[in-house]
C-alpha positions in Angstrom: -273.6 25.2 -58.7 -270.1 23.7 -59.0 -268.5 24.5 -62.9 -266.2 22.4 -64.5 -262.7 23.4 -65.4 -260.2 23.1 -67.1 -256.6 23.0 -67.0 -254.4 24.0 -69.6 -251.1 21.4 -70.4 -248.1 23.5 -70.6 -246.5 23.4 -74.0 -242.7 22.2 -72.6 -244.6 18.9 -71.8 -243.7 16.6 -74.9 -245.9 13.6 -75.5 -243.4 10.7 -74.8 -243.6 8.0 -77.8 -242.9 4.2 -76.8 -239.7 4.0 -77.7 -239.5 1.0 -80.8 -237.2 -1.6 -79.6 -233.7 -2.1 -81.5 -233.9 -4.2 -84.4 -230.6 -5.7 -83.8 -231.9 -6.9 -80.6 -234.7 -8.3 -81.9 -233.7 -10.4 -84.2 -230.5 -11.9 -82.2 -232.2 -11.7 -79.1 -232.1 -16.0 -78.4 -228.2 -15.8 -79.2 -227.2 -12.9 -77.4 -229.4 -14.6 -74.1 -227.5 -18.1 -75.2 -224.0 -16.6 -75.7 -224.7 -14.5 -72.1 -225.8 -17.5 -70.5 -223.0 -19.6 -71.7 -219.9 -17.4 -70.8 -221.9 -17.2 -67.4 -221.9 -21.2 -66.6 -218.0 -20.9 -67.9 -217.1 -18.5 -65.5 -219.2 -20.2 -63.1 -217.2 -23.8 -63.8 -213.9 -21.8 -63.4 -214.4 -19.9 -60.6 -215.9 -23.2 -58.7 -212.4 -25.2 -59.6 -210.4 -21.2 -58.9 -211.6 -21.1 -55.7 -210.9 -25.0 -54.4 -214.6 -25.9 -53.9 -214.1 -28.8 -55.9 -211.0 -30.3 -56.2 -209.2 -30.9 -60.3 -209.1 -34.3 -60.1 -212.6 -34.5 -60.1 -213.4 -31.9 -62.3 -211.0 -30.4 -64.8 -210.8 -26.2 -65.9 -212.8 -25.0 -68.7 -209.2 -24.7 -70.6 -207.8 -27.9 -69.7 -211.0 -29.7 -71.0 -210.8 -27.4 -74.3 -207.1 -28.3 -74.4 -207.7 -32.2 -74.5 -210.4 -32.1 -76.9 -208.2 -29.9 -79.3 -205.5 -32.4 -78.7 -207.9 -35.6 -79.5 -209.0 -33.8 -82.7 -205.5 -33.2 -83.8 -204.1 -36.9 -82.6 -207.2 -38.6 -84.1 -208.4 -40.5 -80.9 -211.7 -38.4 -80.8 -212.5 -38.6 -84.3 -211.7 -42.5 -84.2 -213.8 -43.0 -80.9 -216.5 -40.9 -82.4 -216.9 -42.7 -85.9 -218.1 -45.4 -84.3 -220.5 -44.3 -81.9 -222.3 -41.5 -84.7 -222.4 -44.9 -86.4 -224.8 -46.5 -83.9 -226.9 -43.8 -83.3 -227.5 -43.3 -86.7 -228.6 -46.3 -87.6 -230.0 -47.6 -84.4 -232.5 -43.7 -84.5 -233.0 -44.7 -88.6 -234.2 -48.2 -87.3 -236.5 -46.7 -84.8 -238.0 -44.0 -86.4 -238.9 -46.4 -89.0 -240.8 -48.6 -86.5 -242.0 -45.9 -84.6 -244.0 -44.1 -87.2 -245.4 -47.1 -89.0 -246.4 -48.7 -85.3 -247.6 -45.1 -84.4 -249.7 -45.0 -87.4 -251.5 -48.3 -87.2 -252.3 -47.8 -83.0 -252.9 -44.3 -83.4 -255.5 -45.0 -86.6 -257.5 -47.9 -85.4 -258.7 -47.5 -81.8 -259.3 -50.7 -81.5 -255.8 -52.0 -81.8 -254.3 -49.5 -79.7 -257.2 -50.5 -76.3 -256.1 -54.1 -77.0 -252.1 -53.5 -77.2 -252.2 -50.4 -74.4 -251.4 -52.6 -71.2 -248.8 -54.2 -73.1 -247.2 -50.6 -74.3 -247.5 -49.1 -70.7 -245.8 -52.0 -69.2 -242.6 -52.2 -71.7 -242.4 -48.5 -72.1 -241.8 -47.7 -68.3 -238.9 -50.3 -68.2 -235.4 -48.9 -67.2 -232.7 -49.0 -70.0 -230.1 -49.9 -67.5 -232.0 -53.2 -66.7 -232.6 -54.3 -69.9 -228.6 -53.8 -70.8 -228.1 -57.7 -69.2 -230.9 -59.1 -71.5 -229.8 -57.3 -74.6 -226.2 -58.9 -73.6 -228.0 -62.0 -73.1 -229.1 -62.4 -76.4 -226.8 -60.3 -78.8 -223.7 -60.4 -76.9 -221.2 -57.7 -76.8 -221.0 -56.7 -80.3 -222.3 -54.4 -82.5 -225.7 -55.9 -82.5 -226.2 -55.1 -78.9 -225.4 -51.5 -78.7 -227.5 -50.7 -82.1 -230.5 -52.8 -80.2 -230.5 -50.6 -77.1 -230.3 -47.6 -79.2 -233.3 -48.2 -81.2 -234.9 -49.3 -77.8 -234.6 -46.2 -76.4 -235.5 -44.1 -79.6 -238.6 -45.8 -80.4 -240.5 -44.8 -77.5 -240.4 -41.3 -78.0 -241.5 -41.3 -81.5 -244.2 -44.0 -81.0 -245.6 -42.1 -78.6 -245.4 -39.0 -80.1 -246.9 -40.9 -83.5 -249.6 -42.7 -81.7 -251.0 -39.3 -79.7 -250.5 -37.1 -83.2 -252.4 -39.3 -85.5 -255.1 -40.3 -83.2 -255.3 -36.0 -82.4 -256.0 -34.9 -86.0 -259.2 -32.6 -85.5 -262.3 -34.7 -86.7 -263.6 -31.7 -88.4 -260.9 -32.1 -91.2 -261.8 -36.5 -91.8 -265.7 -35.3 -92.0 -264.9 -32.4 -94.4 -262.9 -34.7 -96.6 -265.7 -37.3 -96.3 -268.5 -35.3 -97.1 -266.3 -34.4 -100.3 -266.3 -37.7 -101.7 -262.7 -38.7 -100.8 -261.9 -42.5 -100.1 -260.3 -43.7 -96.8 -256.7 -43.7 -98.9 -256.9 -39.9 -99.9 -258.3 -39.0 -96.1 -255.3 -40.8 -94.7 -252.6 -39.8 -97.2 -253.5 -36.3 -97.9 -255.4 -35.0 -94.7 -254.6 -37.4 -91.9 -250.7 -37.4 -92.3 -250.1 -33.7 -93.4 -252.1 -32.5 -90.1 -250.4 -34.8 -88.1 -246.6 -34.3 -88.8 -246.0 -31.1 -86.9 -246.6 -33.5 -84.3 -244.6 -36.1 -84.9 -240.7 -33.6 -84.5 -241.4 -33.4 -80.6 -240.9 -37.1 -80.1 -238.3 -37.5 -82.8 -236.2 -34.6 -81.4 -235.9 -36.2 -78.1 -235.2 -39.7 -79.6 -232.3 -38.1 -81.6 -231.3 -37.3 -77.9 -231.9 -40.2 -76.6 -229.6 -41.6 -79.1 -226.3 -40.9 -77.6 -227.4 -41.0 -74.3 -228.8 -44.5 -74.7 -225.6 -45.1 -76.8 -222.9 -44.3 -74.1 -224.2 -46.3 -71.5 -224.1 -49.5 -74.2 -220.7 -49.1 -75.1 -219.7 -49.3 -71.2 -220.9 -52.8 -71.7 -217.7 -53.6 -73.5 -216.4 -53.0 -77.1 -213.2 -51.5 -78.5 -214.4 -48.1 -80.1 -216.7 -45.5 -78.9 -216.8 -42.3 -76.9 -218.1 -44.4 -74.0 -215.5 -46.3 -74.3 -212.9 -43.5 -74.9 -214.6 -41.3 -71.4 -214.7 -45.6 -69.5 -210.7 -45.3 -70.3 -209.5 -42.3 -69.4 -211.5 -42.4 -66.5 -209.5 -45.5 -65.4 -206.1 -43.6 -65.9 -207.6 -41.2 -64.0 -207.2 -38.4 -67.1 -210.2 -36.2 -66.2 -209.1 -33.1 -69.0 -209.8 -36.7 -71.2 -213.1 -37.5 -69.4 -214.5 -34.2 -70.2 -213.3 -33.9 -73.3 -214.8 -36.7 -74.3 -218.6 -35.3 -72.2 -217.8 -32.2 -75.0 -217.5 -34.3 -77.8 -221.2 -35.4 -77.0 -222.7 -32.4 -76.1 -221.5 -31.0 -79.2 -222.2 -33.7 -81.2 -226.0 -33.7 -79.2 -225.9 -29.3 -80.3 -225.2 -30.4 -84.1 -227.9 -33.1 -84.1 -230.8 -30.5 -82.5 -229.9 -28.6 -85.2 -230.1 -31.0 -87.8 -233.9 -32.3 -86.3 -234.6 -28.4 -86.5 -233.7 -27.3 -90.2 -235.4 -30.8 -91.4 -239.1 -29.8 -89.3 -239.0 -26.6 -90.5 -238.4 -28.1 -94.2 -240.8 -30.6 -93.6 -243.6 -28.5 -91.9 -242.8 -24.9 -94.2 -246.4 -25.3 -95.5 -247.9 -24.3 -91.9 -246.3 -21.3 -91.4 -248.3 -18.7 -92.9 -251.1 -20.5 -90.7 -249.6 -20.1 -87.8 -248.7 -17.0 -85.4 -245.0 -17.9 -84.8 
């Protein structure tokens, strides 16, 4: 009959604890990845130019670009090009997130409406921007009007999405609770309906903010005297391309600061949720 035994675990062998990771770390783990990543496309864009693969007429250095938007911000052409253009998107994404929630609401709330105005929606919403540019010409000319028009064009649909699919989500669980608690259609809508849905709403006006300047850029090529489109349409034609990426910085910074901006207000806005949430 076989006996069991047993082997004894020397006492040199130390039981090996996970090691706890660095707090440091932790915490600025997303800059540390951002700031490695970032030095890396840098290096990358140098050594591309460095090395002749593309030629610096096309494409200017990493310090030549810095160099010309330092040089705009201290001669004032940046800042004056800008002004106008933060202008527009401003008001042309306060215009559309206006409409976009309100339309959101009403499709996303009554069924009904939305099956009736859905082929209408899913036509207009799958429209280029850059074919509509002639018919916004058409009608509003070159002017300001324009440029604000296609800018709320191409904020809206984002948000009214984003409105429509957030409202018309909330879990029906909460609207029968409420309901079986006396509450009228008013309270349900004001105090349970909108509340639930609003996380929702940040994803759609996030990328509208985007959208903004993008939408914004490719107006003011349509003619005008001010705006960063208009200050990247110029230097491209005197072939200053330091100028032409300065002016692609000026945006992308400009695009950074916004992000930011739609961040700190849905973490304001949507601080209630947190301690119900695992993030």
């Amino acid at each position: 009959m076989a006996t069991a035994t047993t082997e004894a675990v020397p006492a040199e062998v130390a039981i090996r604890r996970p090691k706890r990771p660095n707090a440091f770390l932790v915490k600025y783990d997303r800059y540390l990845y951002g700031a490695a990543g970032l030095l890396g496309f840098l290096a990358l864009w140098w050594l591309v130019i460095n090395r002749g693969l593309i030629d610096s007429l096309y494409l200017a250095t990493p310090q030549d670009t810095v160099k010309a938007f330092l040089s705009g911000l201290a001669d004032g052409s940046i800042p004056a090009d800008a002004g106008p253009s933060i202008q527009r998107a401003v008001i042309g994404f306060s215009l559309a997130l206006v409409a976009g929630i309100v339309l959101g609401i009403l499709v996303g709330s009554i069924p009904a409406f939305g099956k009736f105005a859905e082929p209408v929606l899913l036509f207009f919403r799958n429209l280029s921007l850059l074919a509509l540019l002639p018919v916004f010409v058409a009608f509003l000319g070159i002017d300001e009007e324009s440029k604000i028009a296609i800018v709320v064009w191409a904020c809206f649909w984002p948000i009214f999405i984003n409105a429509v699919g957030a409202v018309g989500g909330v879990e029906r669980i909460l609207i029968n609770s409420a309901r079986t608690l006396g509450a009228g259609r008013l309270y349900i809508f004001t105090q349970v309906v909108l509340p639930a849905a609003l996380p929702s709403f940040f994803p759609g006006i996030r990328l509208a903010a985007a959208n903004a300047f993008t939408a914004l850029v490719a107006a003011e090529l349509v003619g005008g005297a001010q705006g960063l489109g208009i200050y990247i349409n110029n230097a491209s034609y005197r072939m200053q391309t330091p100028q032409i990426y300065a002016g692609i910085l000026t945006l992308g910074l400009l695009g950074v600061l916004v992000n930011a901006l739609m961040a700190g207000a849905e973490r304001y806005l949507t601080r209630w949720q947190r301690g119900l949430t695992t993030r």
